[in-house]
C-alpha positions in Angstrom: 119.3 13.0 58.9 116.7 15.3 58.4 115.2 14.7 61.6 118.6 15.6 62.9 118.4 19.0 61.3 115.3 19.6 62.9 116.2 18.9 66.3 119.2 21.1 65.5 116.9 24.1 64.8 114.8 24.0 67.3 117.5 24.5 69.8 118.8 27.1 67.8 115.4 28.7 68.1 115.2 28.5 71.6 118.6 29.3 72.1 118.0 32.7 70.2 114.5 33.4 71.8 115.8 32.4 75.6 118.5 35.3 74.5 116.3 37.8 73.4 114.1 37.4 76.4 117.0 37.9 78.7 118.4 40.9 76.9 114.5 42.3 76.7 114.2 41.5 80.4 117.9 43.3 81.1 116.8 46.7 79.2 113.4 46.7 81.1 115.8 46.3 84.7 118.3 49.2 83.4 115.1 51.5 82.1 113.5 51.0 85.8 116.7 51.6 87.5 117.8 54.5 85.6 114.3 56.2 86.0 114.4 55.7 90.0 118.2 56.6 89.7 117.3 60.4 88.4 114.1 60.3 90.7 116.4 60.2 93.3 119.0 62.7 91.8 116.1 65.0 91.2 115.2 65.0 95.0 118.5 65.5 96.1 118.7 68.3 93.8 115.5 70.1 95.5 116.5 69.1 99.2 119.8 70.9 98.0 118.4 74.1 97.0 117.6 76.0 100.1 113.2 77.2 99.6 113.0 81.1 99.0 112.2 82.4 102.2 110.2 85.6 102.0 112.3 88.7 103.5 110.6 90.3 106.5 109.5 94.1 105.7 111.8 95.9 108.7 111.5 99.2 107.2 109.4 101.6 105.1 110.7 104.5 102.6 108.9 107.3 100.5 110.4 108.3 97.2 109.4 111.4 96.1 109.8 113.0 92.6 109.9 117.1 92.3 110.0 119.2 89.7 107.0 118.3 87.5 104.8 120.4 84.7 107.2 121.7 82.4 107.0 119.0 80.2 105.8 115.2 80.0 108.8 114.2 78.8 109.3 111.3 81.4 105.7 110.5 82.4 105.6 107.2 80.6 108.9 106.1 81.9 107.5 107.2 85.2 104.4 105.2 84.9 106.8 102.4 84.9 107.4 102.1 87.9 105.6 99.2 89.5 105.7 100.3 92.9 104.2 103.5 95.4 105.7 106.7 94.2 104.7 110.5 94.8 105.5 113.2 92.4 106.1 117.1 93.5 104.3 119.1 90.5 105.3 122.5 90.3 101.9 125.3 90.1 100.5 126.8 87.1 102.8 125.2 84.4 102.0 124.3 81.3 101.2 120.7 82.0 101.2 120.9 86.0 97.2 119.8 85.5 97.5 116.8 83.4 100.3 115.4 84.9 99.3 115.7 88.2 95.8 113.7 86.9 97.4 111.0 85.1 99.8 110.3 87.9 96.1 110.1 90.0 94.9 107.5 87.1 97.4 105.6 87.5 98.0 105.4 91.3 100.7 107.8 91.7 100.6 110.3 94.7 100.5 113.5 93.8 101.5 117.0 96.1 101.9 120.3 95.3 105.6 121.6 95.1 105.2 125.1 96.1 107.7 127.8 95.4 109.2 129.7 98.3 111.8 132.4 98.3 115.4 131.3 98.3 118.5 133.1 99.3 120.1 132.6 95.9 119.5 135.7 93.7 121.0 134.2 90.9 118.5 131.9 89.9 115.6 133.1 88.2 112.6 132.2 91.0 109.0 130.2 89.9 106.2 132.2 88.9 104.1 133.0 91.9 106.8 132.3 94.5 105.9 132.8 98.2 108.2 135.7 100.0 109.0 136.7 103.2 107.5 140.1 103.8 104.2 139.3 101.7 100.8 139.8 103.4 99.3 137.2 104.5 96.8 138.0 101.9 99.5 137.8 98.8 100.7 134.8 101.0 97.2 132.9 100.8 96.5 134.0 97.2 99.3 132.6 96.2 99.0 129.4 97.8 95.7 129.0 96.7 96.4 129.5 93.7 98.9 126.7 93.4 97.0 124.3 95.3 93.8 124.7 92.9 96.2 123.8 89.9 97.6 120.6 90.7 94.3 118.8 91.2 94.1 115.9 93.8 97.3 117.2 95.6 97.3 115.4 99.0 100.0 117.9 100.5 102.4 120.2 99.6 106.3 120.5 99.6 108.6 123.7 99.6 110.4 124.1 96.1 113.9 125.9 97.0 113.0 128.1 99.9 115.8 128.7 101.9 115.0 131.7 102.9 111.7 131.8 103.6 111.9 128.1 105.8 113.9 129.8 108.0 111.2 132.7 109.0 108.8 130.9 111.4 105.9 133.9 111.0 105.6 133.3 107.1 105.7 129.1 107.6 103.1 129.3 110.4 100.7 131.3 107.8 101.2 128.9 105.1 100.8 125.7 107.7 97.8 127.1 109.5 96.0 127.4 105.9 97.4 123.5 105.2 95.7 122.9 108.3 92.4 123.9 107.3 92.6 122.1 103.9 93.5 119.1 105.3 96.6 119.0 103.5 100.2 117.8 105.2 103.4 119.0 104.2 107.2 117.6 103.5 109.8 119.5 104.1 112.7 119.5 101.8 115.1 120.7 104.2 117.1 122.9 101.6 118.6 124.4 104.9 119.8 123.2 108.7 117.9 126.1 109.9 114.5 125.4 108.6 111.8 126.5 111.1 109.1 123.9 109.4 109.0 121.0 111.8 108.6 123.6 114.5 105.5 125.2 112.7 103.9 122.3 111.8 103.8 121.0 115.2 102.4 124.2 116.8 99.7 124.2 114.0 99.4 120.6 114.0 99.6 119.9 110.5 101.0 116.1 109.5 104.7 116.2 108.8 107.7 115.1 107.6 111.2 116.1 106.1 113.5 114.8 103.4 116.2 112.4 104.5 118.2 112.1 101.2 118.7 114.0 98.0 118.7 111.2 95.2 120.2 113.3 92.4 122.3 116.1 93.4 124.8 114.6 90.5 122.9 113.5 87.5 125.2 110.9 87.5 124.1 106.5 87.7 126.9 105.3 90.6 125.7 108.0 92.9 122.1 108.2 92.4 122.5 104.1 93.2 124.5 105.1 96.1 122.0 107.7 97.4 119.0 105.2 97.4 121.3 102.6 99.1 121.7 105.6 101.8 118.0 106.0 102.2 117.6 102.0 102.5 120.1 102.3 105.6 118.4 105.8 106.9 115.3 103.6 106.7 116.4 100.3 108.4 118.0 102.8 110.8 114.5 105.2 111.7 112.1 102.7 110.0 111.3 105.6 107.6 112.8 107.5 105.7 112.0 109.8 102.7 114.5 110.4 99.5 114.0 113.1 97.2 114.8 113.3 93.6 113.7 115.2 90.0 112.1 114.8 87.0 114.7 112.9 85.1 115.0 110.1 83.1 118.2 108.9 84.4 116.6 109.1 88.2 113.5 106.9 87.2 115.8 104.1 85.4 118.0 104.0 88.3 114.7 103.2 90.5 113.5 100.7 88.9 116.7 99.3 89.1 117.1 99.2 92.6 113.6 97.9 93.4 114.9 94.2 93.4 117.3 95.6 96.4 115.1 97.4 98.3 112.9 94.3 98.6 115.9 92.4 99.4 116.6 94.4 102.5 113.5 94.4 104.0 112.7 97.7 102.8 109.0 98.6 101.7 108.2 101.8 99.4 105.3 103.3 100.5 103.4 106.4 99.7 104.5 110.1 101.1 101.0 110.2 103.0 101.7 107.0 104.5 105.0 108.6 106.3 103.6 112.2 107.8 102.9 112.0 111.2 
């Protein structure tokens, strides 16, 4: 009887023991197919997604900031910007100097935005504005004197000036001393009958001339829409140069739109790097 029991047990052992080998032995088959199963998922999930493909650069575009030296209100949020920017610093302000040096210390091109005479009377005009019907003396003064305090200006630009970028005689004095300094100039083409491109090539100074105003309307949709504009003019002519202000509203909206302009193929560059 008791040897009965015995044999009794010992099946049930190896009953039990032949179960939990097969049940170890089924979890170890599911683990190994469950792990290839996602290895394969995985794959098919990377084969899926189509590789980032670098954009080709197409096009190149200068923005260029004016206004600069009454305060340093926005310089920070101007150093924020991770990418080539020049600023337009207006002469013989209260902080035209330091500005214009720690936009050089921190690798942001720096010009001289030079006042010029303008045909509106209602607006009170920049110290040291440039007139028609100055001698040339008065003319050079002047000039110098605005050039010598905005250090490490590489060119100039005409702040307002409609007037006196339509009258070839005064340009051609201010280009011909350019010329000598080594220093280009943009032309913000505040009217359709500016003489300056004309000037510039007979003195031969390096050149160039707004394509967009950014900020006409201090407002975000169309300071968007104006950059968008100078990312076409720029894919159209392969440059293109957009012109905006000292304004904190301007600067966020660049930043902002970096992301896009490197999506279309667009590259920002430096002002010097557009003058021909």
């Amino acid at each position: 009887m008791a040897k009965n029991r015995k044999t009794k047990f010992n099946i049930f052992i190896y009953i039990l023991a032949g179960f939990i080998v097969f049940q170890t032995v089924s979890i170890g088959f599911l683990f190994v197919k469950n792990l290839k199963l996602r290895k394969e998922i995985s794959v098919k999930k990377i084969q899926a997604s189509p590789a980032r493909q670098k954009v080709k650069i197409t096009a190149k575009a200068a923005i260029v900031l004016d206004d600069w030296g009454y305060n340093k209100k926005n310089l920070q949020a101007l150093l924020g910007i991770k990418k080539p920017v020049t600023i337009s610093v207006l002469p013989n302000l209260p902080y035209s100097k330091t500005i214009a040096e720690t936009a050089h210390e921190n690798l942001i091109e720096v010009i001289l935005h030079l006042p010029l005479e303008a045909y509106d009377k209602t607006k009170r005009p920049e110290k040291d504005t440039i007139c028609v019907g100055m001698s040339s003396k008065e003319v050079l003064l002047r000039l110098e004197k605005g050039i010598n305090s905005v250090p490490y200006a590489g060119g100039v630009s005409n702040h307002t000036g409609s007037k006196a970028t339509e009258n070839y005689e005064l340009m051609k004095i201010i280009l011909n001393s350019l010329k000598k300094k080594n220093l280009f100039f943009l032309d913000s083409l505040v009217t359709n009958n500016s003489v300056c491109e004309k000037a510039a090539r007979d003195t031969g100074v390096r050149f160039a001339k707004r394509s967009v105003f950014l900020d006409n309307q201090n407002n975000l949709q169309y300071i968007t829409n104006q950059l968008r504009q100078v990312i076409a003019e720029a894919k159209l002519n392969k440059t293109a140069v957009g012109i905006g202000h000292d304004r904190p509203l301007t600067i966020k909206v660049i930043n902002q739109m970096l992301r896009e302009f490197q999506r279309e193929g667009v590259e920002l560059i430096y002002l010097s790097e557009v003058v021909r």
